[in-house]
FIKOLZA-1660 file (N, C-alpha, C; in steps of 0.1 Angstrom, whole numbers, plus 5000, padded with zeros to 4 digits):
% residues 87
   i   px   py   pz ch aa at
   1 7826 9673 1721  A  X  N
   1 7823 9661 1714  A  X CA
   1 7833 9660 1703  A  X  C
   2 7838 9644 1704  A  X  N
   2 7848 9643 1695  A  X CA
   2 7841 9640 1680  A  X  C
   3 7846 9643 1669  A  X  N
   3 7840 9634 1658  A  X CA
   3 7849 9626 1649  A  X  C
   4 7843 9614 1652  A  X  N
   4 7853 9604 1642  A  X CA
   4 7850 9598 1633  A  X  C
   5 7855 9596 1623  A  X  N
   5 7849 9591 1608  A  X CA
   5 7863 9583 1604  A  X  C
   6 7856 9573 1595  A  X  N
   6 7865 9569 1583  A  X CA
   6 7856 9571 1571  A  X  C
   7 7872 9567 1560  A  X  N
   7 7866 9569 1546  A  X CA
   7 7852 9562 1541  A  X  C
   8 7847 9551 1548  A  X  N
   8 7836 9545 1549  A  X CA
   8 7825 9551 1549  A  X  C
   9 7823 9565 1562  A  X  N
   9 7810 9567 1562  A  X CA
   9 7812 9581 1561  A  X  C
  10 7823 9589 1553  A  X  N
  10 7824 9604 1546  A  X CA
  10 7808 9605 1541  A  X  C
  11 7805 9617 1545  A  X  N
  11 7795 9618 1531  A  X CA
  11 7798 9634 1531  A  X  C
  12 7787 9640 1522  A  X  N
  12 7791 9652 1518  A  X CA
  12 7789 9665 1530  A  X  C
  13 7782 9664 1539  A  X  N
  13 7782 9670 1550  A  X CA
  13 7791 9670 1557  A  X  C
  14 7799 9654 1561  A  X  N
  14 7810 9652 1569  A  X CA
  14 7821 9665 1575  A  X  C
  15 7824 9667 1585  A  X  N
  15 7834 9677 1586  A  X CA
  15 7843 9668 1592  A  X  C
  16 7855 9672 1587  A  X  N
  16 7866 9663 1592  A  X CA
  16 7875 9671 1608  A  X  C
  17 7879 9665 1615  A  X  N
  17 7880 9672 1627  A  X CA
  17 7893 9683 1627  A  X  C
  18 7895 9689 1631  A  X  N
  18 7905 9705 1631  A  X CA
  18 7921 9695 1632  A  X  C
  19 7929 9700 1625  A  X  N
  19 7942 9693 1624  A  X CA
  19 7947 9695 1637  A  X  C
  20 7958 9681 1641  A  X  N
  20 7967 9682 1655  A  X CA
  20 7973 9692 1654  A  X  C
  21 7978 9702 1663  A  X  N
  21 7994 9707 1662  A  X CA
  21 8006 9709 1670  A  X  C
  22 8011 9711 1668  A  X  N
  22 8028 9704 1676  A  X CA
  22 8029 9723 1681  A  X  C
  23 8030 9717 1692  A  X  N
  23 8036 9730 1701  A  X CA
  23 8052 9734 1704  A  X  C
  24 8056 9743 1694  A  X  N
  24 8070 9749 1692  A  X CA
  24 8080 9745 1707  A  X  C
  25 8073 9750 1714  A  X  N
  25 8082 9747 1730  A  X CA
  25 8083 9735 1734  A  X  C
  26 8073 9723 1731  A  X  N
  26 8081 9707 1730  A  X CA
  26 8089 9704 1717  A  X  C
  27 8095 9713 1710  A  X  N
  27 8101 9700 1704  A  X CA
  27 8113 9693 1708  A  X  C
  28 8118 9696 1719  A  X  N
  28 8128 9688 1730  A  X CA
  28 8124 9675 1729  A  X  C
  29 8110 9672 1731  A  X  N
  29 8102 9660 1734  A  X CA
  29 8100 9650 1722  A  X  C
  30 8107 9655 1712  A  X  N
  30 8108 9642 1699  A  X CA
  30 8109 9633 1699  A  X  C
  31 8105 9626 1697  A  X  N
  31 8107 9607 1696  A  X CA
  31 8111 9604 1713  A  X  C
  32 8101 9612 1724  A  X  N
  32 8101 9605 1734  A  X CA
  32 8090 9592 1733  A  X  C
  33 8080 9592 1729  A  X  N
  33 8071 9581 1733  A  X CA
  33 8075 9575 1719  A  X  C
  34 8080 9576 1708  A  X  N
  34 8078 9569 1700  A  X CA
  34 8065 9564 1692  A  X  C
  35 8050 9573 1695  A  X  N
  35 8042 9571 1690  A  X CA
  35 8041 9586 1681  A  X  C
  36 8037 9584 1670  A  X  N
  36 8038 9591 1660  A  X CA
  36 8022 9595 1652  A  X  C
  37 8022 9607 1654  A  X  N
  37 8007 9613 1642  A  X CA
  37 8010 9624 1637  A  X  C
  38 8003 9627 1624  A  X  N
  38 8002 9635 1614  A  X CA
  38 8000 9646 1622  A  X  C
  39 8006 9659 1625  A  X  N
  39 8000 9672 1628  A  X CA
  39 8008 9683 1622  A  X  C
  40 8005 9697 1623  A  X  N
  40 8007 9708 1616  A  X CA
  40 8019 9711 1629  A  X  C
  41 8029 9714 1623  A  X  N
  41 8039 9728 1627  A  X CA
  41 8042 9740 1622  A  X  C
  42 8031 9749 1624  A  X  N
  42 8032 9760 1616  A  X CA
  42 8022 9758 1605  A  X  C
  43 8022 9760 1594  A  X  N
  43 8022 9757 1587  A  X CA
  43 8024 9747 1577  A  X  C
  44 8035 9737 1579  A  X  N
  44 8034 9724 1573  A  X CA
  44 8031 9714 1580  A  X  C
  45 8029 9702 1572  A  X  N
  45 8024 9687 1576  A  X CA
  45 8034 9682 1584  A  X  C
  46 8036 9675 1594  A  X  N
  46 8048 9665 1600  A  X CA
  46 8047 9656 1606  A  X  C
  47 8052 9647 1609  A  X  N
  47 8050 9633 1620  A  X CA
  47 8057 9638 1628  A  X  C
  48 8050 9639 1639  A  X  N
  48 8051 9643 1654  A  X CA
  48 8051 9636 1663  A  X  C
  49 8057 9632 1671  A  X  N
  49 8059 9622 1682  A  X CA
  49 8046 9632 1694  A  X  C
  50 8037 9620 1698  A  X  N
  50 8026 9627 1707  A  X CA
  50 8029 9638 1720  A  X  C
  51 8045 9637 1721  A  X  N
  51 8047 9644 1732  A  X CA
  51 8048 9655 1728  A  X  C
  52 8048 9660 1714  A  X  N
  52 8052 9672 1706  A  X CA
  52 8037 9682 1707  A  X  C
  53 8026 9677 1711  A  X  N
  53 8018 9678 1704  A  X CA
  53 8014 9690 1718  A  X  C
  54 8005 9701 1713  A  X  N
  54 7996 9710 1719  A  X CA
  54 7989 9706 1730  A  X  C
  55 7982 9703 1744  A  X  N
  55 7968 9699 1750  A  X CA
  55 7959 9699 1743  A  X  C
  56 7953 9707 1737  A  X  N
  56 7942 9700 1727  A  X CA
  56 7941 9690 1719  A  X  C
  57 7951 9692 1713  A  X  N
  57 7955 9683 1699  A  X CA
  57 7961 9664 1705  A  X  C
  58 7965 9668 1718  A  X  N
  58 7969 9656 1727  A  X CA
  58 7956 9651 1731  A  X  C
  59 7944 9655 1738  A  X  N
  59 7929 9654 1735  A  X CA
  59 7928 9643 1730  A  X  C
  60 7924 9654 1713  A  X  N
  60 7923 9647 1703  A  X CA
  60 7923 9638 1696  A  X  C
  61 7938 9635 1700  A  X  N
  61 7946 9621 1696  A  X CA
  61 7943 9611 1705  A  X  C
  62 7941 9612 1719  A  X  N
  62 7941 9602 1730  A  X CA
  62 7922 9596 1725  A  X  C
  63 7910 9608 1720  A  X  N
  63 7899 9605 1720  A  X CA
  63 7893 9603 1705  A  X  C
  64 7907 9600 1699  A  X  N
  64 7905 9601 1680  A  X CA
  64 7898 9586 1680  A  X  C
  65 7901 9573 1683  A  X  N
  65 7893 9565 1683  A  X CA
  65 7879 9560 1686  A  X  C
  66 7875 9567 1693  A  X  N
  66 7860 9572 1698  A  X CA
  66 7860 9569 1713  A  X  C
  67 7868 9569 1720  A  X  N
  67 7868 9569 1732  A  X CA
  67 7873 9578 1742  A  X  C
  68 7864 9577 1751  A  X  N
  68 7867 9587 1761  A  X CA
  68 7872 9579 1780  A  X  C
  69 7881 9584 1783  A  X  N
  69 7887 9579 1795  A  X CA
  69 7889 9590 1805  A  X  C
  70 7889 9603 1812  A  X  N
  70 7894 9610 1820  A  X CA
  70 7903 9602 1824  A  X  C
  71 7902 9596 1831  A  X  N
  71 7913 9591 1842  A  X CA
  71 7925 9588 1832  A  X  C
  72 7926 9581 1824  A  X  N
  72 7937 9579 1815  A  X CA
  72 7944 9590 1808  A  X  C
  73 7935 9601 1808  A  X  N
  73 7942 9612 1801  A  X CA
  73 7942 9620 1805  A  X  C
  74 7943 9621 1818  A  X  N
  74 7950 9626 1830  A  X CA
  74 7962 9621 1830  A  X  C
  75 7963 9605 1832  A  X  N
  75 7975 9598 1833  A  X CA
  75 7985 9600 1818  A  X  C
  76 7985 9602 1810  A  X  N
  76 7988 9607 1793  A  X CA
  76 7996 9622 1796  A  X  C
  77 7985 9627 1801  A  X  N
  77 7985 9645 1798  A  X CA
  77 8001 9645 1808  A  X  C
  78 7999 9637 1822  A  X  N
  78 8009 9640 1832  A  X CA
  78 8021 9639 1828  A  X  C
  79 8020 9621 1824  A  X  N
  79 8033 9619 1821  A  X CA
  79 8042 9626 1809  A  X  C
  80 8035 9631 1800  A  X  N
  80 8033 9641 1789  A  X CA
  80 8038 9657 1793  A  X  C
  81 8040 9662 1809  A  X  N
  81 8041 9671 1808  A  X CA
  81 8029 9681 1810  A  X  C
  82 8018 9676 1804  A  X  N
  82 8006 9688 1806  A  X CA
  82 7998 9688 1816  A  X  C
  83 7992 9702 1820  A  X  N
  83 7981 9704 1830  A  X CA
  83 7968 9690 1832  A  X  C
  84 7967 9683 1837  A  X  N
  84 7952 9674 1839  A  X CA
  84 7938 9685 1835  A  X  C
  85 7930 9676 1822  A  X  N
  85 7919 9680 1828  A  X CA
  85 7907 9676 1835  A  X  C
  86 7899 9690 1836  A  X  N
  86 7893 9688 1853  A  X CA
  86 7876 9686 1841  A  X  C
  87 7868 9673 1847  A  X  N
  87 7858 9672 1844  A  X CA
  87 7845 9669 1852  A  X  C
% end
């Protein structure tokens, strides 16, 4: 289950979802798609072009809106280079 929030409906319970992170072995893949999010490399903050990004953290970004698609992120993960997941 994904969880999505804006600043709107924070409250003090809220947990905010686990940071993206960029997987050292794509960074070949920089500014291939041209779409860009905040994730961790290593240790620091960076804008990361989505192809940079881990399978999970690709997930996460494809399902950060609150939606869910398999088929589409399958079609993402592929062209992206990563394994399909199986649901």
């Amino acid at each position: 289950m994904t969880y999505n929030y804006t600043d709107t409906d924070l409250d003090e319970h809220a947990v905010p979802p686990p940071p993206k992170r960029v997987d050292p072995d794509r960074a070949d893949l920089h500014g291939l798609t041209g779409f860009y999010c905040r994730a961790m490399n290593g240790d620091k903050w960076v804008s990361a072009d989505i192809a940079e990004l881990d399978r999970d953290s690709l997930r996460a970004f494809l399902r950060s809106r609150g939606g869910e698609n398999l088929w589409a992120e399958n079609i993402i993960a592929g062209l992206l280079r990563h394994e399909p997941w199986e649901e």
